[in-house]
C-alpha positions, 0 to 999 in steps of 0.5 A: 500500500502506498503512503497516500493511501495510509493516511487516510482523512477522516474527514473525507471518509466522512464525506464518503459516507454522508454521500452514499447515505444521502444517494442510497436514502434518495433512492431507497425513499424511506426519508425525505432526501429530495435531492439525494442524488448530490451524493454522486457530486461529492463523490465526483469531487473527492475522486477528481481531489484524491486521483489528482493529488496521487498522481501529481505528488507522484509525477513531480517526485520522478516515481510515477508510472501508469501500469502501477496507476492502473493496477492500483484502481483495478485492485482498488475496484474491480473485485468488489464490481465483479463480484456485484455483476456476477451476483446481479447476472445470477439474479437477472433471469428471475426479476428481469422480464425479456426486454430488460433481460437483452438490456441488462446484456448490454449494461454488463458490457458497458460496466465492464468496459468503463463505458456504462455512462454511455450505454445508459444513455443510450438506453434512456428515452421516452419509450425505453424501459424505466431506468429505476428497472435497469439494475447496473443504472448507477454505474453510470458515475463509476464508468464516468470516474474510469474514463476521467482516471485514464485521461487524468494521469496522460495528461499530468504525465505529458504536461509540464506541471507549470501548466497543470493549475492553467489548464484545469482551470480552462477545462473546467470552465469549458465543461461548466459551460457546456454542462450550463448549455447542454441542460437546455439543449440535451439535458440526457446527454449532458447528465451521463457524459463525460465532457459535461460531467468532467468539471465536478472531478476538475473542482477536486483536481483544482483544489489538490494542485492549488495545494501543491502550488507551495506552502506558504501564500496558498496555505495562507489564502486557503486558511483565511476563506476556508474559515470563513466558509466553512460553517456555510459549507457545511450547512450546504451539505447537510441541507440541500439534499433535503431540498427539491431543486427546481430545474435540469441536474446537474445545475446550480444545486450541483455547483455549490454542492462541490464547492461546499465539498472542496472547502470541507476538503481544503479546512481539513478542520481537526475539530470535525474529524474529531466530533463522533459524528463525523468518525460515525460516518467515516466508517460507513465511508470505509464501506461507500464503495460496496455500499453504492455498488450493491443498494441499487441492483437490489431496489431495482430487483425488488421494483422489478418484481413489484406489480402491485397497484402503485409506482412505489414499493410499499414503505416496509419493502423500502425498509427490507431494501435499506436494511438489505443493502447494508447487510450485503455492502458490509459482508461485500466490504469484509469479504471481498473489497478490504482483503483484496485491497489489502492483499500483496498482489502485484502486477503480473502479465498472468494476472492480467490475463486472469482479468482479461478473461473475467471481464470477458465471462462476465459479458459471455452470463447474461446472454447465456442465462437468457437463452437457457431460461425458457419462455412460453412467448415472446414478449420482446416482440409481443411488448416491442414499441409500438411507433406506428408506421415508423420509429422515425414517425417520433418527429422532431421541430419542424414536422414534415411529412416523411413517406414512411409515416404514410400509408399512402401519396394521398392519405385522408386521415392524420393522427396527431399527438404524442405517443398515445397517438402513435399506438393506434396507427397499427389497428387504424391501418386495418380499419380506415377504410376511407383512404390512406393514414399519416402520421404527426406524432412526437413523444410527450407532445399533445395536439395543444396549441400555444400550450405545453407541460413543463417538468419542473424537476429533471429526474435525469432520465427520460423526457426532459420536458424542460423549457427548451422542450416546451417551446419545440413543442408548441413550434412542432404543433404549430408546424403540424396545423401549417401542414394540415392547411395545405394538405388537401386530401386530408379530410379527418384529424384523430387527436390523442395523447395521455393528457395527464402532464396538461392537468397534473399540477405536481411537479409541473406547469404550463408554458405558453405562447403569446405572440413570439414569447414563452411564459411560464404558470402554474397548471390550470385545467381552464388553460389545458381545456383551452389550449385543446379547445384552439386546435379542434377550432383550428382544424375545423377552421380549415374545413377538417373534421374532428375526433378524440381518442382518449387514453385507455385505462391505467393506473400506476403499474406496468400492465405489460410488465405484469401480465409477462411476468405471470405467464412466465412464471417470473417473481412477482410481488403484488398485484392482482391474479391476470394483472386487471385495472381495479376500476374505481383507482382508474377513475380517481387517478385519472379524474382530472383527465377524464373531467378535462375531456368531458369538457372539452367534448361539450365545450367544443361539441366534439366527440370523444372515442372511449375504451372504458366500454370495452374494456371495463365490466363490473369492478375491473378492466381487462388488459388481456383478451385471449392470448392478446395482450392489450398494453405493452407497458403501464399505457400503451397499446401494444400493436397485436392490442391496437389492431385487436381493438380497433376490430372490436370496436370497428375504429373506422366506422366510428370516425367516419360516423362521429368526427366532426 
């Protein structure tokens, strides 16, 4: 072991410990730790401090060396993540359904070769699968940390040290900026990569070189503000993990978290690491690392499995999680991670080999796994997304029309709205008999004109639905209309959507367009009611006729998931026998959506198509007719459920007789 890392501070390993506490009680939700995904920000800073100051106090000493550097943190992290794949890889094919089985492959083989920040981005989207369903989601931050510690060392090494703290401090403003920039513009790709990720590893990298600049002034400047900042530092630690931040992540909430860490870092206050606190924390510090690998694969099994009535796992399984991933992260920490670190192994070109080959079996499990555990359908084409005509019918700003998004030159029906509008297509073109069908279709995007939602706070995965969103939103809508005044074969408008984010007022408001300004407000159903009321008067202003689709029935569970789930026989934890929609938590659930078209359908006198007749007897409504699944997921139509349905209740008949 080398001297840096003997003398380990205390009051890092504390930081170390109060991150993973506040990022595994985020995820866990057992607390009120709205903002418990700062713990990745500290992290990032203590990493980009330590990682500097080894490689730097080495480099200038003439010691260092990159094949020592890397066997380093591959004794350091390699064994406990190994044996945390290999223990999800045999888990997989008991809590993963098929889709999530072929993405877990994939995840593997990211988290294996350092690029697993790359494949989540790729895997995140409107119509991928849930990211708290992924259970490698949180390698995201090691394989970002991997790619920073090989280009981190190279750099140092090949850069005279006069031009160390210069250029940090020009990277680090560079990734800021685009990190500032990107939330607006590629909110997804700014959270999950490198070069807008790599200025929170810069802020500790810019702290260990300000220490080796000398001892003398920097000693003296750092002592002084230090002090000064301290307190507030720590009060900036201890409180913003318990504030919702409104806004894309990493953003403001992101800044000062890393600067409080850099000045806890630089104090080095002899005080707090002696307070008992502090050496509390510090020894879940010892075991962050484990900690962190194991807490979400096992949340995300257990969500995975949950197919009761609601998104969240109920309060006592969240507690079994918490309680699960200490007991697991402790025995990882004592049986694996500590004695390897420990251990006198040195580097060898058999050893090596060993690795090679590891890494390599690792990626060859899931795939075997998937293919050795029989299935009695096959769901990844069965609950495959249903796009419509195309997967290129997910339109971007401005709509044009494409001809694979026509079923013909000169279609007489348009089907306009977010993905809600896309599900029917395939049984519209079995049914719409009245000429060829085109789609105007973009995800999250109702058919409102001069109005769209905006998601007050990111999650960091999935639809953005920031301001930049909105506002493409409404210039996609209006260049839909633009479309429709000169599409003369045109004759019928179908308008669909979930409508849920129009007249959800929790973590959401409306922006809306007057002239050629965007302003934000609070959510209304009258401004919902009217921006939807504008496009059916606008439509009809164009000589078109009319009609409504509402949402099929759901509640807050992945209908798909379950039914797949039952049938193959997989872990299944709640949720009813053949997985049916209990009626009565339909209809308080999705009160202010079906109040919304109630309205709009008098208001407006335009009528609306509804699945609740068909679909719903009694107490409960089907989500499974014959050996046809109706939904994918928790409320799209599948496309064998769109066609089957449109034949039931004969779609183009009803639109032909009731648009208007």
């Amino acid at each position: 072991m080398n001297q840096a890392e003997k003398s380990i501070r205390i009051d890092i390993q504390a930081l170390r410990g109060l991150a993973v506490l506040m990022v595994v009680l985020y995820h866990t939700k057992v607390t009120s730790v709205q903002s418990g995904y700062l713990g990745v920000d500290i992290f990032f800073v203590i990493s980009g401090f330590l990682i500097t100051t080894l490689v730097a106090r080495g480099v200038l000493r003439g010691t260092f060396r990159l094949s020592d550097f890397y066997f380093r943190r591959a004794k350091r992290l390699l064994p406990a993540a190994y044996v945390t794949f290999i223990g999800c890889s045999l888990c997989a094919p008991w809590f993963l359904n098929q889709q999530e089985l072929r993405d877990f492959a994939v995840q593997v083989a990211g988290a294996v070769s350092f690029t697993g920040n790359v494949v989540l981005w790729q895997q995140t989207g409107y119509f991928e699968g849930a990211g708290d369903l992924k259970p490698l989601l949180h390698v995201w931050s090691l394989a970002l940390e991997e790619q920073y510690y090989f280009l981190l060392p190279a750099a140092l090494l090949f850069t005279r040290p006069q031009r160390w703290f210069a250029g940090v401090v020009g990277v680090l403003v560079l990734s800021l900026t685009l990190c500032l920039v990107g939330g607006y513009v590629k909110p997804v790709a700014t959270f999950y990569l490198l070069p807008t990720r790599a200025w929170e590893l810069l802020v500790g990298s810019l702290g260990a070189l300000w220490l080796l600049r000398g001892q003398t002034a920097p000693q003296a400047f750092i002592s002084r503000w230090t002090g000064v900042l301290f307190g507030p530092a720590l009060l900036c630690l201890l409180v913003l993990p318990f504030v919702a931040v409104v806004g894309n992540h990493p953003g403001l909430n992101a800044v000062l978290i890393c600067l409080a860490t850099l000045v806890v870092i630089l104090r080095h206050s002899s005080t707090l690491c002696a307070a008992w606190p502090t050496r509390w924390l510090a020894w879940v510090g010892d075991f962050s690392y484990s900690l962190y690998l194991v807490h979400w694969p096992v949340i995300s099994f257990m969500k995975n499995a949950w197919v009761g009535g609601s998104q969240e796992l109920p309060l006592e399984m969240r507690w079994l999680a918490l309680v699960l991933s200490f007991a697991l992260a402790y025995l990882l920490y004592r049986v694996v991670e500590k004695p390897v670190h420990k251990s006198r192994l040195q580097f060898t070109r058999a050893l090596l080999a060993k690795v090679v080959l590891s890494s390599a079996t690792l990626m060859a499990i899931t795939p075997v796994m998937i293919q050795a555990k029989p299935t009695k359908m096959d769901f990844v084409q069965i609950r495959k997304t249903n796009y419509g005509l195309s997967d290129r019918c997910d339109s971007d700003v401005p709509f044009a029309p494409k001809p694979e998004c026509q079923s013909g030159p000169d279609p007489t029906l348009l089907v306009w709205g977010d993905s809600y509008a896309m599900h029917l297509v395939p049984g519209l073109l079995q049914e719409w008999q009245s000429g060829g069908v085109i789609q105007a279709t973009r995800s999250s995007c109702g058919p409102f004109l001069k109005l769209a939602p905006r998601r007050l706070i990111h999650p960091g995965h999935g639809t953005a639905m920031n301001m930049d969103w909105a506002k493409r939103c409404i210039q996609f809508n209006d260049s839909v209309l633009d479309f429709l005044g000169h599409a003369t074969s045109v004759h019928t408008v179908v308008l669909s959507s979930p409508f849920l984010a129009y007249v959800t007022q929790e973590n959401h408001e409306h922006v809306t367009q007057q002239g050629q300004g965007f302003t934000s407000m609070p959510v209304q159903a009258d401004a919902a009611q009217r921006g939807l009321q504008r496009t059916v008067q606008a439509i009809r202003a164009l000589g078109k006729k009319v009609i409504i689709v509402a949402p099929p029935p759901s509640t807050d569970f992945d209908i798909g998931g379950c039914l797949e789930r039952q049938i193959n026989g997989a872990i299944a934890l709640g949720g009813s026998a053949g997985c049916l929609i209990n009626r009565a938590d339909y209809q308080t659930q999705r009160a202010n959506v079906l109040t919304l078209l109630d309205r709009v359908a008098t208001s407006a006198d335009v009528s609306v198509i509804r699945f609740d007749p068909y679909l719903c007897q009694g107490q409960v409504c089907q989500t499974l007719m014959g050996n046809t699944l109706i939904y994918r997921d928790g409320g799209h139509l599948s496309i064998a459920g769109s066609e089957l349905l449109a034949k039931t209740m004969r779609w183009g008949e009803l639109i032909n007789h009731q648009a208007k």
